[in-house]
N, C-alpha and C positions, 0 to 999 in steps of 0.2 A: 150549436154546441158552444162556442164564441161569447153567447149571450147568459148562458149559462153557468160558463168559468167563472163570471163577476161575481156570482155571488156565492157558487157550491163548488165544493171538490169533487170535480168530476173522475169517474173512471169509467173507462171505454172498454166493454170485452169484443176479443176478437172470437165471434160463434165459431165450431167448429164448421169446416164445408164453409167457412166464410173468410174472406182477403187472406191472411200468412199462414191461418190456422191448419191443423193437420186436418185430414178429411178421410178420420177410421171407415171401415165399411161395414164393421161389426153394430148391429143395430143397437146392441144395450150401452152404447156410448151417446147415445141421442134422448130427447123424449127428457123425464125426470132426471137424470144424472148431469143434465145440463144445467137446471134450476139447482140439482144437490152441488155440483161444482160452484155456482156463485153462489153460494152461501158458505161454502167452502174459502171461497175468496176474501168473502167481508172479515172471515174469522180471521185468518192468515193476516189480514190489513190491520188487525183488531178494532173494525166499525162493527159497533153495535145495533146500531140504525140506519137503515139508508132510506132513502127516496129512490125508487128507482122505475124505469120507465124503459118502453121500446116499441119497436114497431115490427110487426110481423113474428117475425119471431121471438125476438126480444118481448115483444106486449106477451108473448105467453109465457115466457118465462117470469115477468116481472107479475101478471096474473098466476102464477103458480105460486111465486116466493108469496105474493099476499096472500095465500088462500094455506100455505103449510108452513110458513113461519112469519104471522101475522107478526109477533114481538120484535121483529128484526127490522120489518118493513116500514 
């Protein structure tokens, strides 16, 4: 990430059920409402474009935002 800061504004989500974040047990808190949350994010930041990227579960959320909000990504 380090290598990354030089040249983009990064921002880091903390997933739910991951490091400080809260850990609902309610299922329709998981799954798409996590992809609809950061894009919920970008708006809130007012980025209209991101590059975004992740691993495990972040690849499927960032795989999701490209597939339901191509224009953003």
């Amino acid at each position: 990430m380090r290598l990354m800061k030089r040249n983009f504004h990064v921002i880091a989500m903390d997933l739910r059920r991951h490091g400080l974040s809260g850990k609902p047990h309610d299922s329709s808190k998981y799954g798409i409402e996590i992809v609809q949350e950061a894009v919920r994010s970008l708006h809130h930041l007012n980025i209209d474009k991101a590059r975004v990227f992740g691993y495990s579960l972040a690849g499927f959320i960032a795989l999701k935002m490209a597939c339901t909000v191509s224009q953003r990504v």
